[in-house]
Structure formats: structure tokens, C-alpha cells
C-alpha positions in Angstrom: -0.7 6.0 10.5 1.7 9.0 9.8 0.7 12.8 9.2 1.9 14.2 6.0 1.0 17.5 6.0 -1.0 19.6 7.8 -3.2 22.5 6.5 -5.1 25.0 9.4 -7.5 27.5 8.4 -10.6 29.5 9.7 -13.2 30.9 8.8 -15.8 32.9 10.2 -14.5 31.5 13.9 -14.9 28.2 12.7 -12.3 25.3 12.5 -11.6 23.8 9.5 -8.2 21.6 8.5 -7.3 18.8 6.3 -4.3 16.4 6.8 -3.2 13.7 4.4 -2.6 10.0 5.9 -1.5 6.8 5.1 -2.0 3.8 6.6 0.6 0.5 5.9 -0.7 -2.6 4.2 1.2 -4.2 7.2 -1.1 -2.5 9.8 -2.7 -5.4 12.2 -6.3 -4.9 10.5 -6.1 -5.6 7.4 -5.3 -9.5 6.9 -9.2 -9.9 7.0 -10.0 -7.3 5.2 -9.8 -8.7 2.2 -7.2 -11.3 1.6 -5.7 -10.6 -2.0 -7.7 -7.2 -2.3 -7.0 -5.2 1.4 -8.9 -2.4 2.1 -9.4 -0.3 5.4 -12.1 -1.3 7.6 -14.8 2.0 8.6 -13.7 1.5 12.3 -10.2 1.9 11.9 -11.0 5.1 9.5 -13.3 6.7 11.8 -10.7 5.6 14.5 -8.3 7.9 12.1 -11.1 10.5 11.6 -11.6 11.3 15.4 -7.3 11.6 16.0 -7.4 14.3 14.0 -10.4 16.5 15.2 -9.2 15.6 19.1 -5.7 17.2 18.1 -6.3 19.8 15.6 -9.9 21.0 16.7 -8.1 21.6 20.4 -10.9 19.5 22.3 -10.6 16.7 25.1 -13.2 14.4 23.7 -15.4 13.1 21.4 -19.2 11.8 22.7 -20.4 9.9 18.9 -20.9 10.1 15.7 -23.8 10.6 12.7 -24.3 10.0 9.3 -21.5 7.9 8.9 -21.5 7.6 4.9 -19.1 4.8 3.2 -19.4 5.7 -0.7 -16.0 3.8 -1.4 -13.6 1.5 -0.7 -10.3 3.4 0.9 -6.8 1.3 0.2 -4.1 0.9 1.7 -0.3 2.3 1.3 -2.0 5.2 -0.8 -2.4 8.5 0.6 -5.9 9.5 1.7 -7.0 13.0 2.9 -8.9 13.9 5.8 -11.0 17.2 5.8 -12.9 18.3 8.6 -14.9 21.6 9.2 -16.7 23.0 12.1 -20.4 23.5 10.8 -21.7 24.7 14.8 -20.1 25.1 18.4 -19.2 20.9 19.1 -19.7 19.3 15.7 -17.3 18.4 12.6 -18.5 17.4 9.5 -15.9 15.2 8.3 -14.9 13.6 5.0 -12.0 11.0 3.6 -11.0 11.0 -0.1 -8.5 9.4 -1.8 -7.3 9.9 -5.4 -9.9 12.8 -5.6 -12.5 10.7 -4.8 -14.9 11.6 -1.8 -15.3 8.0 -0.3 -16.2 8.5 3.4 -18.5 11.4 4.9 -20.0 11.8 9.1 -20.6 13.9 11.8 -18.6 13.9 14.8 -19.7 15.8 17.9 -18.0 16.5 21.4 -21.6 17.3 23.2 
């Protein structure tokens, strides 16, 4: 995976951030998922989702995650956003879109 760009903002002493990604058709995961068709399995993208909170949320850990939502398919080799925003003191409510579409939503929390 590899950081494109990088956007910080806050609000009302919140943390809030969204950083594009994209992860290879190449990457060790994918071959079963699906041969001919590859898309990105959940666990690798909520692997992806939890990088970025840990380093741009300036925590030491993660304890779980909610609400894990999979409303699309993400693919490979095509740029995907993730957004995350602090809704109270330990948890990020975090989404994944590509090509404007909103295909990946949970909660992450670090208590």
C-alpha cells in the first residue's frame, strides 16, 4: 500500500483526515480473491483502515471494531480514499470509497 496524499483537519478538537491509497493487484491476497475478477478482501482493508488512524490519529493502539459495513466491492490498482473522523474521545468512525462511491463504513475504538 502507498499514501498519496494526506489531508489533516479539525474541528471542534476533534480529529478528522482522509488519505488516498492504492493497493497493487500483485499484493499476496489477492490470487483468491477472485481469480479473473480480484477484489480486496475486508481484512486486508480494515487492516488499511486501522494504519491510518494509529499514525494520523497520534494513538498507540487500537482494542476492535463495530459496525463494520461492506456496501461494495473495492478493486485493486485503483485509488481508494480513506476518511476517518473522531465522533468522541477513543473512537473513529471510518469509511472507504472509491470512484465516489462509499463502499466500506465501521467503528474503530482505542478503549
Amino acid at each position: 500500500m502507498r499514501k498519496k496524499s494526506n489531508k489533516v483537519e479539525r474541528r471542534t478538537g476533534l480529529r478528522q483526515m482522509r488519505v488516498n491509497q492504492t493497493i497493487s493487484s500483485d499484493h499476496p491476497s489477492l490470487p483468491g480473491h477472485f481469480p479473473g475478477d480480484p477484489v480486496i478482501p475486508a481484512a486486508l482493508l480494515v487492516e488499511a483502515a486501522q494504519q491510518v488512524v494509529l499514525e494520523h490519529a497520534n494513538i498507540e493502539r487500537l482494542c476492535g471494531f463495530s459496525k463494520l459495513k461492506l456496501r461494495a466491492l473495492i478493486k485493486p490498482d485503483i485509488e481508494f480514499e480513506i476518511a476517518f473522523e473522531e465522533t468522541k474521545t477513543g473512537y473513529f468512525k471510518v469509511s472507504l470509497s472509491q470512484l465516489d462511491v462509499v463502499c466500506v463504513t465501521l467503528i474503530l475504538s482505542s478503549s
